[in-house]
PyMOL Python script that loads the backbone (N, CA, C, O; Angstrom):
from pymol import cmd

cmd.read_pdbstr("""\
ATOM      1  N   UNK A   1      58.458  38.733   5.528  1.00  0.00           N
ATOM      2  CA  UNK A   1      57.215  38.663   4.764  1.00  0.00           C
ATOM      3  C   UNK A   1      56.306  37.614   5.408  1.00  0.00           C
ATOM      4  O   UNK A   1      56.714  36.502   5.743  1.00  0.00           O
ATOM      5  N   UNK A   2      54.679  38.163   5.605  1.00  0.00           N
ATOM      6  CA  UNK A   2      53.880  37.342   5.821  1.00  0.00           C
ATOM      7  C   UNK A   2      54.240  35.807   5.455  1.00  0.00           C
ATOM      8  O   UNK A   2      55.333  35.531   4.959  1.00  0.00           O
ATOM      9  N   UNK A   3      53.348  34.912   5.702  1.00  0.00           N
ATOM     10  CA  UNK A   3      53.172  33.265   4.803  1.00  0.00           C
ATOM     11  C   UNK A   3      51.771  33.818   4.249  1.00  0.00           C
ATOM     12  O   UNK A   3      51.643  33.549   3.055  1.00  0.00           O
ATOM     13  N   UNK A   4      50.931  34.360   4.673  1.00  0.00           N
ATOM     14  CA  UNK A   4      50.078  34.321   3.608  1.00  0.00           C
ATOM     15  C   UNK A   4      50.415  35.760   2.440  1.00  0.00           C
ATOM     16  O   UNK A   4      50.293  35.423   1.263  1.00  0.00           O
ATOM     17  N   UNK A   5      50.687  36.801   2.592  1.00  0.00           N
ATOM     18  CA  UNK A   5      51.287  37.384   1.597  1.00  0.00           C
ATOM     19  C   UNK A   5      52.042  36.286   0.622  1.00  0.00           C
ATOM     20  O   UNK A   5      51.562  35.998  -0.474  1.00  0.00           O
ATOM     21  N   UNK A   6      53.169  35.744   1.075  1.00  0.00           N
ATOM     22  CA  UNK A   6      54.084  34.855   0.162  1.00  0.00           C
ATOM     23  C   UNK A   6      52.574  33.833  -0.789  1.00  0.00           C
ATOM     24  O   UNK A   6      52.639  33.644  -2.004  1.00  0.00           O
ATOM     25  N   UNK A   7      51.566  33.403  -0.070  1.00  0.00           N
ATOM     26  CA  UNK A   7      50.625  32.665  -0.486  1.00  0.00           C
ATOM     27  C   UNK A   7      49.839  33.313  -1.576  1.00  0.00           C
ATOM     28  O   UNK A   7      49.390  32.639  -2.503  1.00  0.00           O
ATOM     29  N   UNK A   8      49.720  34.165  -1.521  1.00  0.00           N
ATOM     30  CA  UNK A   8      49.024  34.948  -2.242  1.00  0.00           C
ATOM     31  C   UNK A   8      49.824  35.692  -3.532  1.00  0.00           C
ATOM     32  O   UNK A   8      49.252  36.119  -4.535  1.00  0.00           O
ATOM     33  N   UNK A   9      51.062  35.741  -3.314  1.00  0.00           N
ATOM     34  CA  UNK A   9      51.998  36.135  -4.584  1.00  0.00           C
ATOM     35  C   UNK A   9      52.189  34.634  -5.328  1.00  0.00           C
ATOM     36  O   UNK A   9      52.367  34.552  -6.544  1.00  0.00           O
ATOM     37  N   UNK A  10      52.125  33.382  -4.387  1.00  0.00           N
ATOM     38  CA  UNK A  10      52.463  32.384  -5.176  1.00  0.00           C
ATOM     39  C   UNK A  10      50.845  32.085  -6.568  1.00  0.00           C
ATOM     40  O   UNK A  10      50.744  31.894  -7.780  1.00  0.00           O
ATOM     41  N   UNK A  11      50.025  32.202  -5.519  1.00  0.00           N
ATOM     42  CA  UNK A  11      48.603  32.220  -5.976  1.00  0.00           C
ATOM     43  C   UNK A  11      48.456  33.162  -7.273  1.00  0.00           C
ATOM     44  O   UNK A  11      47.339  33.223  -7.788  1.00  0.00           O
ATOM     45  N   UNK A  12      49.330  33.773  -7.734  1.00  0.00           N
ATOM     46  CA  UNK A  12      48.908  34.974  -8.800  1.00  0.00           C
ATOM     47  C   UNK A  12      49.517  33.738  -9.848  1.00  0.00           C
ATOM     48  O   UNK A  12      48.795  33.320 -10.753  1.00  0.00           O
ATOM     49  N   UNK A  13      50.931  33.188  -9.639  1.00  0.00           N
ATOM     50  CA  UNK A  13      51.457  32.871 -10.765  1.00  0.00           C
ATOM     51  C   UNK A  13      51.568  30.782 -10.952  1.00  0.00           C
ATOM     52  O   UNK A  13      51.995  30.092 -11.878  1.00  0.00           O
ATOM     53  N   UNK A  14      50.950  30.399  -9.575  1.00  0.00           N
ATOM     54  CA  UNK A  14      50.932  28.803  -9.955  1.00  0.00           C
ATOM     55  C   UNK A  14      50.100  28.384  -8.698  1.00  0.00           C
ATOM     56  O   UNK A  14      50.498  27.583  -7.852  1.00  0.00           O
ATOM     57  N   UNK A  15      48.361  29.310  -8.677  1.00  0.00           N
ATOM     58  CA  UNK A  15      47.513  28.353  -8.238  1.00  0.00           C
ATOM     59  C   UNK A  15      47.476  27.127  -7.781  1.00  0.00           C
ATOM     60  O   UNK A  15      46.662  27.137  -6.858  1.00  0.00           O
ATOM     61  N   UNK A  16      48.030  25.779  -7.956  1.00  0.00           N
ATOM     62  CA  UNK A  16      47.773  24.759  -7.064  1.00  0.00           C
ATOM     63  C   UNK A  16      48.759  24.651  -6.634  1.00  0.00           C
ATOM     64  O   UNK A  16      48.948  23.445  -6.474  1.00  0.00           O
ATOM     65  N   UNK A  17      50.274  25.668  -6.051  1.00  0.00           N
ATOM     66  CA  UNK A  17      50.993  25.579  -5.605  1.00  0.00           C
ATOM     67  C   UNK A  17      50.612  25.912  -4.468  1.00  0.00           C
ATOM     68  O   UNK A  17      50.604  25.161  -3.493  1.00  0.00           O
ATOM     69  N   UNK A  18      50.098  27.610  -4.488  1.00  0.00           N
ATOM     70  CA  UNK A  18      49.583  28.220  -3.539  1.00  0.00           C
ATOM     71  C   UNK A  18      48.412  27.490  -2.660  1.00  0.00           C
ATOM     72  O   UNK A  18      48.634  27.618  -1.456  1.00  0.00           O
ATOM     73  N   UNK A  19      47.528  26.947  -2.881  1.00  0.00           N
ATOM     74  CA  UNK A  19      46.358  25.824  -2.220  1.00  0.00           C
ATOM     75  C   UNK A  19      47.211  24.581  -1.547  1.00  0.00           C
ATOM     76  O   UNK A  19      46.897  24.092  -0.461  1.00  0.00           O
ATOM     77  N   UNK A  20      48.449  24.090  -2.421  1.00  0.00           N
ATOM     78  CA  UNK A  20      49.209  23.257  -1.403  1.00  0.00           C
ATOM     79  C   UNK A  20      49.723  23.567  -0.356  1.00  0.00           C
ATOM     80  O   UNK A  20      50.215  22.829   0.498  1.00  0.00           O
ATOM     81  N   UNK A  21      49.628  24.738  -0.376  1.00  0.00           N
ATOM     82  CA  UNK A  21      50.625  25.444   0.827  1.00  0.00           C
ATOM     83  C   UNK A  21      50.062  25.780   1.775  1.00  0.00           C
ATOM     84  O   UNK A  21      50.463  25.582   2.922  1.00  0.00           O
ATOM     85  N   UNK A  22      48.878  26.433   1.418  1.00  0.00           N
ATOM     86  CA  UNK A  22      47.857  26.650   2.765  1.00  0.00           C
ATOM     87  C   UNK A  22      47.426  25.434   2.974  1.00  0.00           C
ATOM     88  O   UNK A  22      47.328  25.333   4.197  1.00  0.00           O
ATOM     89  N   UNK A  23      46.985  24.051   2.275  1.00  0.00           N
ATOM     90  CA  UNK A  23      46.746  23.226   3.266  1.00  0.00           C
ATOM     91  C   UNK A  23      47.534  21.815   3.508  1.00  0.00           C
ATOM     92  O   UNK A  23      47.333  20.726   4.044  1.00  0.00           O
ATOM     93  N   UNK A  24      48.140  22.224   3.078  1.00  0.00           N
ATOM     94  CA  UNK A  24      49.420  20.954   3.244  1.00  0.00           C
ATOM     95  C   UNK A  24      49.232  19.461   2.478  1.00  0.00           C
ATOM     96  O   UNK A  24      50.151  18.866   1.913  1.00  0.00           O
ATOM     97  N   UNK A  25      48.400  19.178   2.540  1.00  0.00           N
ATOM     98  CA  UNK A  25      47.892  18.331   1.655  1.00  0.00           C
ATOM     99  C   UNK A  25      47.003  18.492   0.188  1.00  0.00           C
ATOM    100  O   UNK A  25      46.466  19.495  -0.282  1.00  0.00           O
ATOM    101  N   UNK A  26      47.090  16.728  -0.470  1.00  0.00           N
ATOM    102  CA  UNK A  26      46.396  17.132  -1.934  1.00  0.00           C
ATOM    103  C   UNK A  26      44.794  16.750  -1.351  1.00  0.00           C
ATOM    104  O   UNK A  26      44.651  15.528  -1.319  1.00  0.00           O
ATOM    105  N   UNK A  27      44.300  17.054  -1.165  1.00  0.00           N
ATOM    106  CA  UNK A  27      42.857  17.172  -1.133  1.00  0.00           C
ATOM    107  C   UNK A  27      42.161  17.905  -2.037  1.00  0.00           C
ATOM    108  O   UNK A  27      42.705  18.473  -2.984  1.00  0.00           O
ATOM    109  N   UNK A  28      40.310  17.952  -1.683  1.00  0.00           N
ATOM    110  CA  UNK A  28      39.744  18.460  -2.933  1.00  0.00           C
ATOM    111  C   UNK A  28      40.095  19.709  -3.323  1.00  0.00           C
ATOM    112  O   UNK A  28      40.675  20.056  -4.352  1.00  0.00           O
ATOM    113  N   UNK A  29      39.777  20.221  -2.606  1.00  0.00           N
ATOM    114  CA  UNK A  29      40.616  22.461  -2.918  1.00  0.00           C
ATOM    115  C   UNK A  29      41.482  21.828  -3.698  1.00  0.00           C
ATOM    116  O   UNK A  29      41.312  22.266  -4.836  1.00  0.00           O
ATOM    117  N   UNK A  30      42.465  20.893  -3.686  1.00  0.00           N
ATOM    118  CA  UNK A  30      43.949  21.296  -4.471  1.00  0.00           C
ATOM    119  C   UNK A  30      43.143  20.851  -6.024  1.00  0.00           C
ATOM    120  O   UNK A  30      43.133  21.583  -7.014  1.00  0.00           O
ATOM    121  N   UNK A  31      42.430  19.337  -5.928  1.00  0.00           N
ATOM    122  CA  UNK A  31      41.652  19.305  -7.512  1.00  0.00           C
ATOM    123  C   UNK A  31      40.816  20.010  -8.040  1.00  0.00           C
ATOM    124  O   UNK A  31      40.458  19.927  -9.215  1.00  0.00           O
ATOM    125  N   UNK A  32      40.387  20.841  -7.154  1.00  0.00           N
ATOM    126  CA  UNK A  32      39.118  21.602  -7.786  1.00  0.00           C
ATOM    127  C   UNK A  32      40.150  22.762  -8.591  1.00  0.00           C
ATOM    128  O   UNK A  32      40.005  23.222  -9.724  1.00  0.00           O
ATOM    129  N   UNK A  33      41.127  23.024  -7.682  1.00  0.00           N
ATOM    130  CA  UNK A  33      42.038  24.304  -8.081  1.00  0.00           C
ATOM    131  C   UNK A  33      42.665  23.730  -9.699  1.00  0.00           C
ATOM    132  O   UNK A  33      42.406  24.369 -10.718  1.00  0.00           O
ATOM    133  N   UNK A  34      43.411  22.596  -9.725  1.00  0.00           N
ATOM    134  CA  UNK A  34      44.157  21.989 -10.624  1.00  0.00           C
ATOM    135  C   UNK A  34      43.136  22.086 -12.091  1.00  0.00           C
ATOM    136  O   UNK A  34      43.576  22.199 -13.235  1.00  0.00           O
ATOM    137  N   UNK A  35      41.982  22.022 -11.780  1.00  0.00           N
ATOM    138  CA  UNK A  35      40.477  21.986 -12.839  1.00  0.00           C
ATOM    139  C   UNK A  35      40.484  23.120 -13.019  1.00  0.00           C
ATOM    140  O   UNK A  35      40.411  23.302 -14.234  1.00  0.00           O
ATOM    141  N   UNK A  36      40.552  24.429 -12.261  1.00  0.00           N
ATOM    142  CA  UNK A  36      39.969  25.304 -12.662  1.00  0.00           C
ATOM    143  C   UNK A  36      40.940  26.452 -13.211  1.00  0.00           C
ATOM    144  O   UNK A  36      40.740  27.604 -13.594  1.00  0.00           O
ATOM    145  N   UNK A  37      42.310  25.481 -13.059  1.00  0.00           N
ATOM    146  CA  UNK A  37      43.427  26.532 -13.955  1.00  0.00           C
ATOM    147  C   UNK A  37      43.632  26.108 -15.132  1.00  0.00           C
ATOM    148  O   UNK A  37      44.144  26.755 -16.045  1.00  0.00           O
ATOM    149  N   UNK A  38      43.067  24.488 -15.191  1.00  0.00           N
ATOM    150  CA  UNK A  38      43.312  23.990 -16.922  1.00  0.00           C
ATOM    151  C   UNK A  38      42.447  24.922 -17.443  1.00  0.00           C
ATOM    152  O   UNK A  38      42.782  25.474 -18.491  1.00  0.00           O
ATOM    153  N   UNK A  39      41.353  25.223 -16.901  1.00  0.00           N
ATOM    154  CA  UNK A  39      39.998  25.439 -17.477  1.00  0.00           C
ATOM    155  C   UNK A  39      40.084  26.679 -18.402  1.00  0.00           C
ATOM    156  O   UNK A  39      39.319  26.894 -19.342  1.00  0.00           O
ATOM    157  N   UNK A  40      41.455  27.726 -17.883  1.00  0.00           N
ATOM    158  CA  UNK A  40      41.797  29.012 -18.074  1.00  0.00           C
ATOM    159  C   UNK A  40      42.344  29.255 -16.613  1.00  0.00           C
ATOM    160  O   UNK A  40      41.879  28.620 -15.667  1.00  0.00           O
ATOM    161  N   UNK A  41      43.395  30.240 -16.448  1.00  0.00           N
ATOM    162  CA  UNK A  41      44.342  30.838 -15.401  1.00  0.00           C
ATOM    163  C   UNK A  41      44.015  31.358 -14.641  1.00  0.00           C
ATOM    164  O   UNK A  41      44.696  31.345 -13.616  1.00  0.00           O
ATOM    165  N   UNK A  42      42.755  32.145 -14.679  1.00  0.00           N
ATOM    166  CA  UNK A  42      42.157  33.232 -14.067  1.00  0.00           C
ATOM    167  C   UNK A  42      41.063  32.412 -12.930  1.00  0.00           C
ATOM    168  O   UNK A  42      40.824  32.827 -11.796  1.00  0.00           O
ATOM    169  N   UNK A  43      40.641  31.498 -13.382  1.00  0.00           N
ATOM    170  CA  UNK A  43      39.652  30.777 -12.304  1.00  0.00           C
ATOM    171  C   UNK A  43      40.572  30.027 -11.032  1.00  0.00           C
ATOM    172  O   UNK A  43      40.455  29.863  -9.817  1.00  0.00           O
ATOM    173  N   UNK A  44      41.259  29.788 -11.790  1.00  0.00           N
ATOM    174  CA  UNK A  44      42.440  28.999 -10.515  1.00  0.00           C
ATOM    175  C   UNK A  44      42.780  30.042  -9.541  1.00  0.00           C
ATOM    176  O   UNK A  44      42.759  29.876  -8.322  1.00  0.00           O
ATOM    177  N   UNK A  45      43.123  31.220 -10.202  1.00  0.00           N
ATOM    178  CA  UNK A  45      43.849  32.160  -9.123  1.00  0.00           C
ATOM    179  C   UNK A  45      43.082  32.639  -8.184  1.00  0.00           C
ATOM    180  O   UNK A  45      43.428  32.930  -7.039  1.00  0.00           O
ATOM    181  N   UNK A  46      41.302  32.787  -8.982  1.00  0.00           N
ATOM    182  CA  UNK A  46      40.155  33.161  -7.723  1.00  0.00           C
ATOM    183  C   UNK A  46      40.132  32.430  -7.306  1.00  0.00           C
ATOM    184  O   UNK A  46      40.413  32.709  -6.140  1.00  0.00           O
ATOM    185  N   UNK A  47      39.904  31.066  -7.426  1.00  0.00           N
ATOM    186  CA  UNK A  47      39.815  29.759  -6.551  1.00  0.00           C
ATOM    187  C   UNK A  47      41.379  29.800  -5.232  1.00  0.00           C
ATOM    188  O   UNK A  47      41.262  29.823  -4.006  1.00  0.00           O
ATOM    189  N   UNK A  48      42.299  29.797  -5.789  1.00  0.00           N
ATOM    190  CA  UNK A  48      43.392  29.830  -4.771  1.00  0.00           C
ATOM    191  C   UNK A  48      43.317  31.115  -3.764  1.00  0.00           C
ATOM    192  O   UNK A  48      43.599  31.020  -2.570  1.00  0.00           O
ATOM    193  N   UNK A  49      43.040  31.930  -4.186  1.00  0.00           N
ATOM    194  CA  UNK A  49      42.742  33.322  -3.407  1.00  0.00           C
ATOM    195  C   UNK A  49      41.584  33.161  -2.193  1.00  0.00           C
ATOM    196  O   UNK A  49      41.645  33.593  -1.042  1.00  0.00           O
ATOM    197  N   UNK A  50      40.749  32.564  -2.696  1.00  0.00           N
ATOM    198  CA  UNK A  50      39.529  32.210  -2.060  1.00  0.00           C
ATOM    199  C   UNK A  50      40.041  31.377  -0.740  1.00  0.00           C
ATOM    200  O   UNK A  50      40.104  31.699   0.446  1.00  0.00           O
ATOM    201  N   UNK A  51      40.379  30.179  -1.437  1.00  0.00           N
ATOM    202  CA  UNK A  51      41.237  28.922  -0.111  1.00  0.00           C
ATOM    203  C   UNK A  51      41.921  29.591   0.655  1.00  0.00           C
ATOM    204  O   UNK A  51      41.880  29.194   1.820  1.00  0.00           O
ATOM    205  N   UNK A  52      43.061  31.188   0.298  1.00  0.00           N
ATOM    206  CA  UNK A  52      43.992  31.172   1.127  1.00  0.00           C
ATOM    207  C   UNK A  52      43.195  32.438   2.255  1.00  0.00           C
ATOM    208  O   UNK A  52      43.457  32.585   3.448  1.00  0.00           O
ATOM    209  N   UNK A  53      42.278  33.157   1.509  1.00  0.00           N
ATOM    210  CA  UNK A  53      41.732  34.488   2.403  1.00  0.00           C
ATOM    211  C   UNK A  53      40.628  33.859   3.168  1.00  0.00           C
ATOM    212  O   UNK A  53      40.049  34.616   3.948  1.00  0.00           O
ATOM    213  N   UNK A  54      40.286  32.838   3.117  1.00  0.00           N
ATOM    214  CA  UNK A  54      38.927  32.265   3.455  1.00  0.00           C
ATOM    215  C   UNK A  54      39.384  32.210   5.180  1.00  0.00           C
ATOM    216  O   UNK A  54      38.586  31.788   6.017  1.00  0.00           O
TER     217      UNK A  54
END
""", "prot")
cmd.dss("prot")
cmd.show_as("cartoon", "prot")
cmd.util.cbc("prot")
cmd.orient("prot")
C-alpha cells in the first residue's frame, strides 16, 4: 500500500494524525488541523486531505 493512500485512510478517521505524518513535524497545518476537528470532524478531514493531496 501506497504512504499516501495509508495517509489518506488515516485522514478519514484521526485528522491530525494524518497531517503528522505527511509532515513530520507539529507545525501550523498540524494546529490549524487540531482547530478544525474540534470545530466539528468534517473540517479536519478536508483540511488533512488538502495537506496530504496538495
Amino acid at each position: 500500500m501506497d504512504n499516501k493512500v495509508l495517509q489518506v485512510i488515516v485522514a478519514l478517521f484521526i485528522p491530525p494524525l494524518a497531517v503528522y505524518m505527511k509532515t513530520g513535524k507539529i507545525d501550523n497545518d498540524f494546529w490549524i488541523n487540531i482547530v478544525a476537528t474540534l470545530l466539528g470532524g468534517f473540517p479536519g478531514v478536508l483540511h488533512a486531505l488538502w495537506v496530504i493531496l496538495r
